[in-house]
ZAROZA-498961 format. One record per residue (C-alpha): x, y, z; residue in three letters; residue number from 1. Coordinates in nm, 4 decimals. Example, Ala and Ser with C-alpha at 12.3 -4.5 7.8 and 13.67 -1.06 7.14 Angstrom:
# ZAROZA-498961
[[1.2300,-0.4500,0.7800],Ala,1]
[[1.3670,-0.1060,0.7140],Ser,2]
This chain:
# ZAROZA-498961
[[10.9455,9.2197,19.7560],Unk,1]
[[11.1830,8.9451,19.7592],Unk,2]
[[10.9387,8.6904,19.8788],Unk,3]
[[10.7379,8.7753,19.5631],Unk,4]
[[10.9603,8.7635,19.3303],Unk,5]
[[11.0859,8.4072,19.4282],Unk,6]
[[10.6974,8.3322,19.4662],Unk,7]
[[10.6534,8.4320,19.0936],Unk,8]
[[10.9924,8.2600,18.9741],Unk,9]
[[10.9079,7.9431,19.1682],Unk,10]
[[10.5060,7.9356,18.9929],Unk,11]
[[10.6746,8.0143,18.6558],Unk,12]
[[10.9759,7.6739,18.7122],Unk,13]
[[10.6479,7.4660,18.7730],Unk,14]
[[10.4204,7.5466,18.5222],Unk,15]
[[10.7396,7.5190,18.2670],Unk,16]
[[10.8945,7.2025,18.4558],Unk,17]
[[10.5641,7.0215,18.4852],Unk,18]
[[10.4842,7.0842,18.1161],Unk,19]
[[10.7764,6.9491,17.9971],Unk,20]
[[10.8063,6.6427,18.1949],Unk,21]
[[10.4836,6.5338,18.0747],Unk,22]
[[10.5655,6.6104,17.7494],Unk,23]
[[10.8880,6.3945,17.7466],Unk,24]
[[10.7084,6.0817,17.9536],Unk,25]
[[10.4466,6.0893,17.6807],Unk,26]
[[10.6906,6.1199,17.3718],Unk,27]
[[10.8848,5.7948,17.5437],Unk,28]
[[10.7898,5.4390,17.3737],Unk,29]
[[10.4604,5.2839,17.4349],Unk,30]
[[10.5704,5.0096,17.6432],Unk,31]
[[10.6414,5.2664,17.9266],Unk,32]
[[10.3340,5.4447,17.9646],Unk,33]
[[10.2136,5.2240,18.2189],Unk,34]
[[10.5450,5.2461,18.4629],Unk,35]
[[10.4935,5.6260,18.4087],Unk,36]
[[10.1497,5.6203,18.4775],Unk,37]
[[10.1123,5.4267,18.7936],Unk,38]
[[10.4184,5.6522,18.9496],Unk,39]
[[10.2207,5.9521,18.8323],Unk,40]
[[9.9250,5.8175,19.0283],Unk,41]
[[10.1378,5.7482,19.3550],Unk,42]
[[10.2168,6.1082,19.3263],Unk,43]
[[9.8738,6.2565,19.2576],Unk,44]
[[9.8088,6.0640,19.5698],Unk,45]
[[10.0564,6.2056,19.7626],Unk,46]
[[9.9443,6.5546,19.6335],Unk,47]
[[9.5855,6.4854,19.7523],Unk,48]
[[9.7377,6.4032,20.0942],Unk,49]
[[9.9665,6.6970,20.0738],Unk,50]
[[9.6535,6.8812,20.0481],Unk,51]
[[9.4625,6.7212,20.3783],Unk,52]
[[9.7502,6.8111,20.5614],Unk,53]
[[9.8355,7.1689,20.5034],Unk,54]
[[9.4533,7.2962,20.4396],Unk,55]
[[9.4494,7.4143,20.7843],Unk,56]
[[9.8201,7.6004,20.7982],Unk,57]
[[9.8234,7.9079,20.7021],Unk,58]
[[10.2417,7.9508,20.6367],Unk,59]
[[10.4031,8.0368,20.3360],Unk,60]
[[10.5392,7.7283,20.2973],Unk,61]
[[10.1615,7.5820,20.3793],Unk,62]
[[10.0791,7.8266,20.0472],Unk,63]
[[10.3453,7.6885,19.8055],Unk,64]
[[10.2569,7.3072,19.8991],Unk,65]
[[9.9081,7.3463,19.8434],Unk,66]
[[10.0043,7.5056,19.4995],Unk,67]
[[10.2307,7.2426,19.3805],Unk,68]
[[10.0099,6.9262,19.5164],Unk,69]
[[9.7406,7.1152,19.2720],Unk,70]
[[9.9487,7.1477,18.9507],Unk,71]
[[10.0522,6.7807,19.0197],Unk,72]
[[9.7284,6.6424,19.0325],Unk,73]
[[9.6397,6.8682,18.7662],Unk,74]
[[9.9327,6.6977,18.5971],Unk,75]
[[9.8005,6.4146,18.6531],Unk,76]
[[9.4713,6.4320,18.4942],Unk,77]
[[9.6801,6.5623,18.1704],Unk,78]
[[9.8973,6.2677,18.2099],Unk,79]
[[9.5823,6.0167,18.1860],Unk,80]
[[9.4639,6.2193,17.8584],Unk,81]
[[9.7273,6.2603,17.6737],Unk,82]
[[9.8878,5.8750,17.7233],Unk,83]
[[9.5068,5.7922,17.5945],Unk,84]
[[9.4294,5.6379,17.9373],Unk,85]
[[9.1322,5.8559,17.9630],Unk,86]
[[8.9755,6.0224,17.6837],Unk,87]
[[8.6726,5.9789,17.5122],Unk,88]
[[8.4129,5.7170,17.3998],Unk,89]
[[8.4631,5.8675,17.0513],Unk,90]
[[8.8386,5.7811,16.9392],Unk,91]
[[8.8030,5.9378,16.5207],Unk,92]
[[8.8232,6.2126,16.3602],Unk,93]
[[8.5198,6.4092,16.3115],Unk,94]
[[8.3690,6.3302,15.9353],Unk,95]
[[8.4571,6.5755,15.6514],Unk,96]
[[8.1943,6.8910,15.6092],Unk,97]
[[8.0364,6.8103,15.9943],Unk,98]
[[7.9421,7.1562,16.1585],Unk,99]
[[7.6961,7.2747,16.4155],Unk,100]
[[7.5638,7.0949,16.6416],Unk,101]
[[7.6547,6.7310,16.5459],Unk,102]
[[8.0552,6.8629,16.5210],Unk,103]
[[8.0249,7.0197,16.9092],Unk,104]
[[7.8446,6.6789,17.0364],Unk,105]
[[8.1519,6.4880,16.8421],Unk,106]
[[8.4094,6.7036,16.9656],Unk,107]
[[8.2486,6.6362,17.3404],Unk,108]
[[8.2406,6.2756,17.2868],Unk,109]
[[8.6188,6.2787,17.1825],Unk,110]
[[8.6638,6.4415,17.5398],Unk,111]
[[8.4123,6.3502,17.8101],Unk,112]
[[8.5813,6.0530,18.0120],Unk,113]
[[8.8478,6.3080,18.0399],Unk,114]
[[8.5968,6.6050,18.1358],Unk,115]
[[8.3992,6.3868,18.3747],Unk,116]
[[8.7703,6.3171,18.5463],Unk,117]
[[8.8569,6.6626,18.6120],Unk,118]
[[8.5097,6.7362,18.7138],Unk,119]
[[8.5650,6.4171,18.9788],Unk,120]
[[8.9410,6.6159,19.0842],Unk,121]
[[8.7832,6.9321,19.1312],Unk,122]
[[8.5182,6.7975,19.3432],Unk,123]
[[8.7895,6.6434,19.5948],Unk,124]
[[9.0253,6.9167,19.5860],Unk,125]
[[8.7752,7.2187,19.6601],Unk,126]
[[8.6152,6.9904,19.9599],Unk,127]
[[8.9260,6.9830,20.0447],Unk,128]
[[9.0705,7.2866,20.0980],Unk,129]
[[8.7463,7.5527,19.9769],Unk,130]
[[8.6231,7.6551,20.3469],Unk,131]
[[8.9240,7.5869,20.4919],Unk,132]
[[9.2274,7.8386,20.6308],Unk,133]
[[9.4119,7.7230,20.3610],Unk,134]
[[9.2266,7.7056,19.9979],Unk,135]
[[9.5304,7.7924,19.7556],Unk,136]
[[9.5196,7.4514,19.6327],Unk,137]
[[9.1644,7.4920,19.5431],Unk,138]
[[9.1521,7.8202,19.3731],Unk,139]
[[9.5007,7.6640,19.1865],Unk,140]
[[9.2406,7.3877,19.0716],Unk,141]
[[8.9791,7.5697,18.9368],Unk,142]
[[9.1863,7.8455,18.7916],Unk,143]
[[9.3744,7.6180,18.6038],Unk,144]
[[9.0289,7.4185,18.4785],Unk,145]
[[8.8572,7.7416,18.3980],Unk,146]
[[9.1815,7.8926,18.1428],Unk,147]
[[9.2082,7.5020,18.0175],Unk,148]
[[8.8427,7.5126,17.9063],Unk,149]
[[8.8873,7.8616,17.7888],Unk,150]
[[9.1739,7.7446,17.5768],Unk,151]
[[9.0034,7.4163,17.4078],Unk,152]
[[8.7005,7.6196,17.3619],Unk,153]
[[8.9075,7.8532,17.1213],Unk,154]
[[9.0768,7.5863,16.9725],Unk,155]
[[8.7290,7.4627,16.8698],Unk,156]
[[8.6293,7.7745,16.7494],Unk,157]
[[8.8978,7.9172,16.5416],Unk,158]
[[9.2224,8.0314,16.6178],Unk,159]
[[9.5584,8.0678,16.3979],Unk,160]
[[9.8077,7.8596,16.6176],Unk,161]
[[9.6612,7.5137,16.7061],Unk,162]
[[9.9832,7.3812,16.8721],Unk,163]
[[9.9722,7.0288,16.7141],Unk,164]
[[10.3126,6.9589,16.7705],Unk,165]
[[10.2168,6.9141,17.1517],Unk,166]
[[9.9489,6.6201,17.0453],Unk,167]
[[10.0987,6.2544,17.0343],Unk,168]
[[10.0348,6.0325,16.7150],Unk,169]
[[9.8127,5.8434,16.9023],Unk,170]
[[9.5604,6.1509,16.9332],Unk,171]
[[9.5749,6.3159,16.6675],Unk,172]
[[9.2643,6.2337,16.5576],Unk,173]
[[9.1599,6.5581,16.7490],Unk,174]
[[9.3116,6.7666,16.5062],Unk,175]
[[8.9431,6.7707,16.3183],Unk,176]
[[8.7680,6.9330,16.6048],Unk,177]
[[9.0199,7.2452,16.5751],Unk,178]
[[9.0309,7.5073,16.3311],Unk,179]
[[9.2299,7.7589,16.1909],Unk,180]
[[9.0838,8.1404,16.2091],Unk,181]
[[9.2345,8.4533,16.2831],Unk,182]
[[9.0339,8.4947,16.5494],Unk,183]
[[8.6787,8.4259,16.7167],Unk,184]
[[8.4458,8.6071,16.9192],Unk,185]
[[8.5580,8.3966,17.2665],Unk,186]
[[8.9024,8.4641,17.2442],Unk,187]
[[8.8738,8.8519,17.3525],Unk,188]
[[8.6515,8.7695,17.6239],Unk,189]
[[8.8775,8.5287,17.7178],Unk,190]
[[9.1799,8.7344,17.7511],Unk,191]
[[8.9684,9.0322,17.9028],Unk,192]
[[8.8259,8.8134,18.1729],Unk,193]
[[9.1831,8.6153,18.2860],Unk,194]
[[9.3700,8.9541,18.2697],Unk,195]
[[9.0979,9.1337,18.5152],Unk,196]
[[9.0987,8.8315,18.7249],Unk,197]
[[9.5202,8.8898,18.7511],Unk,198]
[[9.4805,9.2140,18.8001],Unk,199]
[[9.2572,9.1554,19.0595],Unk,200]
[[9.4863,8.8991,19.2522],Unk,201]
[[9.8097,9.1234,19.1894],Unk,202]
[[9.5500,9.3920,19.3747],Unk,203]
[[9.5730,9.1574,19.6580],Unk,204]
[[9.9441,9.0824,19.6644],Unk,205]
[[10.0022,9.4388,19.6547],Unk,206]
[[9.7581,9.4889,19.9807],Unk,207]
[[9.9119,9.1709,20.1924],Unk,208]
[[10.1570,9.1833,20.4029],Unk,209]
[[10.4996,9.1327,20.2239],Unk,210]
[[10.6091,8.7165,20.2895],Unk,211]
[[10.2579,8.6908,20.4365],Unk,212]
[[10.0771,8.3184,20.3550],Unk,213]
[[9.8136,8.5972,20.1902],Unk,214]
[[10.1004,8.7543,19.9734],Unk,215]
[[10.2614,8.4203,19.9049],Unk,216]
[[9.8866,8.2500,19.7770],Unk,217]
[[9.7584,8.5140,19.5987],Unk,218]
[[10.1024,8.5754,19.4130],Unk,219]
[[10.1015,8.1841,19.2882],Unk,220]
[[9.7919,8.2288,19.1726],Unk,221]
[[9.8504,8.5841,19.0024],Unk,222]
[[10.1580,8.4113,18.7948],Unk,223]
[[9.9830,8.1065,18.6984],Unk,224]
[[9.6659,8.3572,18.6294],Unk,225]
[[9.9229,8.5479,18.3804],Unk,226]
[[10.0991,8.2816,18.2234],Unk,227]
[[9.7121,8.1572,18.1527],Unk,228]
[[9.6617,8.4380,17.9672],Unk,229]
[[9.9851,8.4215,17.8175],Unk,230]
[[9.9037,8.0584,17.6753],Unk,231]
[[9.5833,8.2432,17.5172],Unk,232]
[[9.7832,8.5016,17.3296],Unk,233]
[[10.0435,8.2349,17.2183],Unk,234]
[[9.7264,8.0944,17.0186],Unk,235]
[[9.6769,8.3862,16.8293],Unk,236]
[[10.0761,8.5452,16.8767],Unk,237]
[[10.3312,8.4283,16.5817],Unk,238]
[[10.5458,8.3025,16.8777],Unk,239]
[[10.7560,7.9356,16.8557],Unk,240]
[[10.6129,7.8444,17.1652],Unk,241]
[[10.7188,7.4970,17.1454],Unk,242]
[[11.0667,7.5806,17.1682],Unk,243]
[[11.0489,7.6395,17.5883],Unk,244]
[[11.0066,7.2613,17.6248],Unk,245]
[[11.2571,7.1691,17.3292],Unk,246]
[[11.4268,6.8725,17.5619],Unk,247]
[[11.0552,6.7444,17.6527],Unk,248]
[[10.9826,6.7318,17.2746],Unk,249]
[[11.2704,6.5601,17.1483],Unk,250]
[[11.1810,6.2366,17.3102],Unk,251]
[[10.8920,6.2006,17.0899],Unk,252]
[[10.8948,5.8747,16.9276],Unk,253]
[[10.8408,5.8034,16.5677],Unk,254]
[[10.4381,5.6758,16.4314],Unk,255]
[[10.5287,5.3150,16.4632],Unk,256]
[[10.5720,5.3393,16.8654],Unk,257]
[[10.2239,5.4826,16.9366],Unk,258]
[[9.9693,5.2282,16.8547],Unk,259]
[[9.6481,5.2526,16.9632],Unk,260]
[[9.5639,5.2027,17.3165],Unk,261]
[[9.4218,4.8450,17.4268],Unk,262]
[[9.6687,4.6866,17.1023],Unk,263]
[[9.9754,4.4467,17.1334],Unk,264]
[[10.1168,4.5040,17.5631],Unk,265]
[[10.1391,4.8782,17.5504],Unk,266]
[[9.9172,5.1308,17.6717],Unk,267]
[[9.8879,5.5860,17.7395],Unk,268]
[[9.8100,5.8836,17.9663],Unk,269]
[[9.7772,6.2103,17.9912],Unk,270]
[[9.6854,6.5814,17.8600],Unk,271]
[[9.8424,6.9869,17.8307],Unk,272]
């Protein structure tokens, strides 16, 4: 029991530590986006490698590098979005009264370089590590792709809490492809589909052998599986959720200090 709990506590410091780190890198002055960047990228390299090498253990500690390598290349990819590295061949706001069709093909165009990226990750990390001893990294990947679509796709849709306090100046621009509804028909389908899937991997934690690699990989991917579907209800839920990563948020810089990417020496990354 011990081994789980410290497997649960130890997915929960990530997903909160890695979330706010990229948060305060991104809220830091312009002119440092690229130092922050290209260390980023030494590490998502690193992770990638961390990968290679365990994907054949099949340790606990094999299960909780595997797991971190993913959220930091994960981290990465947020990193490039959210600096403005890699977004979009569409960089406005979506015209006043456009619906349908036309808004979802604007709203894809805001986000495809940065789509097309993850699509590239995913692609490495599940040859990686999908057929082999070892695939926590890859079901890491795509579980936290799947809930990350899941939650743009509401955002698009409708939902009351559109979290724009996480989105720099520099992208704010996306703020017309969200809107504000108490609710849409995705979101319960949503929820009902991430919590079965958690209940389904705390099924397997409870059938492993306690401290097993099993027990240790399937309980990583049960928390971050729950605190996916925690992320959901905090779109709907009256809950300041901004206040977990209050020292990553204070670092955020004032309108002047985000130009546009590509103007004067400064340039961005990254994505939540």
């Amino acid at each position: 029991m011990s081994d789980t709990v410290s497997a649960v506590a130890y997915a929960l410091f990530v997903w909160w530590f890695t979330t706010g780190v990229i948060l305060l890198l991104d809220g830091r002055p312009r002119r440092t986006f690229r130092g922050s960047f290209a260390a980023a990228t030494v590490l998502m390299a690193a992770a990638l490698y961390a990968l290679v090498t365990v994907r054949d253990d099949t340790t606990p500690l094999s299960a909780y590098v595997a797991f971190t390598a993913s959220v930091l290349a994960w981290g990465w990819i947020e990193m490039a979005f959210l600096m403005g590295f890699v977004t979009g061949p569409r960089r406005s706001a979506c015209a006043h009264g456009c619906s349908g069709v036309a808004h979802f093909g604007h709203a894809i165009q805001a986000i495809l370089w940065h789509e097309l990226l993850i699509i590239a990750m995913a692609g490495a990390i599940v040859a990686i590590g999908w057929n082999a001893p070892n695939p926590t990294g890859a079901w890491t990947f795509l579980l936290l792709w799947g809930m990350r679509q899941s939650a743009k796709l509401n955002l698009f849709f409708g939902v009351p809490n559109l979290g724009e306090e996480f989105l720099p100046e520099h992208l704010k621009y996306l703020r017309s492809f969200f809107r504000r509804r108490p609710m849409n028909l995705l979101f319960p389908v949503s929820v009902t589909v991430g919590t079965l899937l958690a209940a389904r991997l705390v099924s397997a934690v409870r059938l492993a052998e306690d401290g097993s690699f099993e027990a240790v990989c399937a309980t990583l991917v049960a928390a971050l599986t729950v605190l996916a579907v925690l992320e959901h209800w905090f779109l709907v839920l009256p809950v300041p959720i901004a206040a977990l990563w209050g020292w990553g948020m204070r670092a955020r810089q004032s309108p002047q200090d985000h130009s546009p990417p590509g103007s004067g020496a400064t340039r961005i990354a990254s994505g939540l």
